[in-house]
C-alpha positions as CSV (number, residue, x, y, z in Angstrom):
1,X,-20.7,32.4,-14.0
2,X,-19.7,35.7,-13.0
3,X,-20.1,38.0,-10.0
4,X,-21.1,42.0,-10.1
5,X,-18.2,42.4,-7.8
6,X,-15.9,45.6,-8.1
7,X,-12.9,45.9,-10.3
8,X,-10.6,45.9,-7.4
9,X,-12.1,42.1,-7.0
10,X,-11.3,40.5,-10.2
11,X,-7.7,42.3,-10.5
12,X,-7.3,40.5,-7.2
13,X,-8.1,37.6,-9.1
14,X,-6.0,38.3,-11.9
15,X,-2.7,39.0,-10.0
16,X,-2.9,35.3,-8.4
17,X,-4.3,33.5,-12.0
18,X,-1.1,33.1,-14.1
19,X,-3.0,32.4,-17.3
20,X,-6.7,33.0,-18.9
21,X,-9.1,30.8,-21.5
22,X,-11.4,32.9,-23.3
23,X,-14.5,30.5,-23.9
24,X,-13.6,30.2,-27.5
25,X,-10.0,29.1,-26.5
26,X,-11.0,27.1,-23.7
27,X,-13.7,25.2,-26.2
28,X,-11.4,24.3,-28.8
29,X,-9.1,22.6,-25.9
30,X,-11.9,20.5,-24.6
31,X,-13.1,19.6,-27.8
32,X,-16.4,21.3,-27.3
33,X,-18.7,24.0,-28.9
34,X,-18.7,27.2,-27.1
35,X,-22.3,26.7,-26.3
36,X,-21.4,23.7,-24.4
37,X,-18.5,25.3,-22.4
38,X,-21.5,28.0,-21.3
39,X,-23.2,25.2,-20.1
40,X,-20.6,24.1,-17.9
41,X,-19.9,27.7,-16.4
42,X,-23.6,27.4,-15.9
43,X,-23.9,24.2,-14.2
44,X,-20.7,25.6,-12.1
45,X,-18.3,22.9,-13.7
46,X,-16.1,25.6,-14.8
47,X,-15.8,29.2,-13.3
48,X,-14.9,32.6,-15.3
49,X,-15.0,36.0,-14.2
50,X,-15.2,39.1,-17.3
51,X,-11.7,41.0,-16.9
52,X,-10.3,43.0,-19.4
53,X,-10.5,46.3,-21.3
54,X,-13.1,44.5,-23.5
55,X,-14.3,42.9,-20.5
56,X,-14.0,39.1,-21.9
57,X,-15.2,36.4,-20.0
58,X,-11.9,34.4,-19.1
59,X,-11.6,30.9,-17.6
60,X,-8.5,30.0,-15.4
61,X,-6.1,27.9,-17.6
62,X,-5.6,25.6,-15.0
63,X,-9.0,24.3,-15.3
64,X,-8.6,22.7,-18.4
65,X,-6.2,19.5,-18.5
66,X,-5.6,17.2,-21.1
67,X,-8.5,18.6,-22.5
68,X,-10.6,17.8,-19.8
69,X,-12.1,19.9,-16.9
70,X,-9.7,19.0,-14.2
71,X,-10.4,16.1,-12.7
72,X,-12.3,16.9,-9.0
73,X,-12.7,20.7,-9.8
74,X,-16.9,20.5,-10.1
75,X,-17.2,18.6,-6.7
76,X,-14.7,21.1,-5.1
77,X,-16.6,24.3,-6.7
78,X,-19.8,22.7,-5.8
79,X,-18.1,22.5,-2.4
80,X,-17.3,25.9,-2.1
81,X,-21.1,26.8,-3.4
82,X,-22.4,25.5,-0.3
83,X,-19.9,27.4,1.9
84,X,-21.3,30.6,0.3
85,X,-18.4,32.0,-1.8
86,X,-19.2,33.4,-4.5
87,X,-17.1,33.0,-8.1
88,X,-14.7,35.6,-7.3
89,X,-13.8,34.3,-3.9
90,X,-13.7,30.6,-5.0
91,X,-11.1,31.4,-7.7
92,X,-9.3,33.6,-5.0
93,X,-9.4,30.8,-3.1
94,X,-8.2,28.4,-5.5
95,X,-5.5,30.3,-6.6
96,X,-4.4,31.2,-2.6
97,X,-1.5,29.4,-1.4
98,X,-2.2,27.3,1.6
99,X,1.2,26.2,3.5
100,X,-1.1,23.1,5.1
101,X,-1.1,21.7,1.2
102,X,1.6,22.9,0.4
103,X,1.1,25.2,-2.6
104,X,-2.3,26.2,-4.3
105,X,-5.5,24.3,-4.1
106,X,-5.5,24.2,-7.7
107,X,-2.0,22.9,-7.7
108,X,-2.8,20.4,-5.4
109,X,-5.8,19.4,-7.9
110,X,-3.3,19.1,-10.5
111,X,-1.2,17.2,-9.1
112,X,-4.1,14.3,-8.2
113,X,-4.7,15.4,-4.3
114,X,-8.3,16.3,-4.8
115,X,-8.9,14.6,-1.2
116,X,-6.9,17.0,0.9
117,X,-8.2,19.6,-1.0
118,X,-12.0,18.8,-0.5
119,X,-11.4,18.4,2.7
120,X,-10.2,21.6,3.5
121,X,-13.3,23.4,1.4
122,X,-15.2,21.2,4.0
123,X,-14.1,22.6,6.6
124,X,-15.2,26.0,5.2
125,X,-18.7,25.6,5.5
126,X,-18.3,25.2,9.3
């Protein structure tokens, strides 16, 4: 759900996420409860990272489409689970452009090319 990394982390983080869910928000987009949207930080179906003065825990607005979790994003972070990287450096990674894509991973999610982008987190764990 979240990592016990540094500041300097998350405002990494932050400067590459253009916009932030709380759960609340996030939950009234999916048409869940928040307890539910815990759940599916839990289960690593969503991923949020506590940022903030008040230290909130935020979700990545991109995540969230049509109010649904975008479509591939659990395989993918269940992908980058198994190539070790933690929450903070799978949303860095997410958020990174990659010139082989182009754009961001999560762009590329977005716009329906989950395959490409799998198979570069793939390629991470080797």
């Amino acid at each position: 759900m979240t990592d016990a990394l540094g500041s300097a982390a998350v405002d990494d983080v932050e400067s590459l996420v253009p916009a932030w869910l709380t759960v609340p928000e996030a939950a009234e987009q999916l048409g869940l409860d928040v307890v539910r949207v815990r759940s599916l930080l839990k289960d690593r179906h969503l991923l949020a990272v506590r940022r903030g003065e008040r230290n909130v825990l935020s979700i990545p607005a991109a995540f969230v489409s049509d109010g649904k979790v975008l479509k591939g994003l659990p395989g993918l972070l269940t992908l980058l689970a198994d190539a070790r990287y933690n929450d903070t450096e799978s949303l860095r990674w997410l958020f990174t452009a990659d010139d082989s894509l182009p754009g961001t991973p999560v762009q590329a999610l977005t716009e329906n090319r989950g395959t490409e982008v799998k198979r570069r987190a793939q390629a991470l764990a080797f």
